[in-house]
N, C-alpha and C positions, 0 to 999 in steps of 0.2 A: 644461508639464505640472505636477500641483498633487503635492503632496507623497505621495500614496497610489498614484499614479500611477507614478510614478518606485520606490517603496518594491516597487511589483507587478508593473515590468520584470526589477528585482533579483531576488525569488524566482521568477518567469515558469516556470526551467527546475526546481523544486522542484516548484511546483503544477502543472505537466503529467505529471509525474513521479507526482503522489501519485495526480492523476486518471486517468492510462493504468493504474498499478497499481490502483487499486479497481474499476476495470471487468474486469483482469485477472483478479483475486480473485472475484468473480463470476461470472465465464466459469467458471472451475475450478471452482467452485462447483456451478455446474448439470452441466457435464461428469461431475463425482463425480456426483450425485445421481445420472444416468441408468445408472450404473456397476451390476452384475449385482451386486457385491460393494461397493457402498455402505454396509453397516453395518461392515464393515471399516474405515470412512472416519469415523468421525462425529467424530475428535478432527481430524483434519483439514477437514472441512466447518465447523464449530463456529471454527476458527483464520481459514481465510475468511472468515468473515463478518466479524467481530472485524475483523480487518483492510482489511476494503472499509472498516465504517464508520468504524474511525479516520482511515485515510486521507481520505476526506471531509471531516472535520471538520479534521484539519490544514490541507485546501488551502482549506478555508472561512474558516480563523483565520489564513492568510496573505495570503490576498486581503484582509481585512479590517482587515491591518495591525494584528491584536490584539500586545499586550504580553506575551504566554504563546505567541504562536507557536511561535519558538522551543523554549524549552522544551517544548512539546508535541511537535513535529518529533523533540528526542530520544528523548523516550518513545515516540512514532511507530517510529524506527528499529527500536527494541528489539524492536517489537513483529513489524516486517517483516522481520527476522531470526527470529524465531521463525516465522514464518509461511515463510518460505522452507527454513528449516531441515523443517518439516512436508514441503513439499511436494517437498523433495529423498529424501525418501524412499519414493518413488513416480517409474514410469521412464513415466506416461505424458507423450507431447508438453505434454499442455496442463499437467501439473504441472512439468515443469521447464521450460519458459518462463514460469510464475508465479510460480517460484524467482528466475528469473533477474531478472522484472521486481523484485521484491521487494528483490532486492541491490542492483540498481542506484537504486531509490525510498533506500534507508537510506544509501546515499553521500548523494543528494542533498541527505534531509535532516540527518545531520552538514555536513556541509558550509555549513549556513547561517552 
């Protein structure tokens, strides 16, 4: 195995992480939208997005064995804290299993 290779077994369990959570942030996403009281939601559909598309881009710049991974992974964190933090405030299912994935994506990426 060539050295990118090896490098993308290493963060594997970060970039599935950042992947499950931006499809998670999505789901929530369109779940709010369909909500009766969706414009009650718009600082948290707004935190969604934001958050699918960071995560993206993290698990794009760790596959790619960029030099800013890292670094971005923590800024990532901060952001999937805030973003869980949102949706902990709200008692539907699909918001706090989005909470939950959120916390557990920001272990991940400290943890690199």
């Amino acid at each position: 195995m060539g050295v990118a290779a090896d490098s993308l077994c290493i963060n594997q369990a970060c970039i599935n992480a950042l992947n499950r959570c931006a499809q998670g942030c999505l789901e929530c996403f369109a779940k709010c939208l369909d909500e009766d009281e969706a414009r009650n939601r718009t600082d948290l559909i707004k935190v969604l997005c934001d958050c699918s598309k960071i995560c993206q881009l993290a698990s794009m710049l760790l596959m790619e064995n960029s030099k800013f991974s890292k670094q971005f992974c923590e800024f990532c964190a901060d952001i999937l804290e805030s973003c869980a933090l949102s949706c902990s405030r709200f008692e539907d299912k699909y918001c706090v299993k989005c909470a939950e994935e959120c916390n557990i994506c920001a272990i991940e990426c400290r943890s690199l």
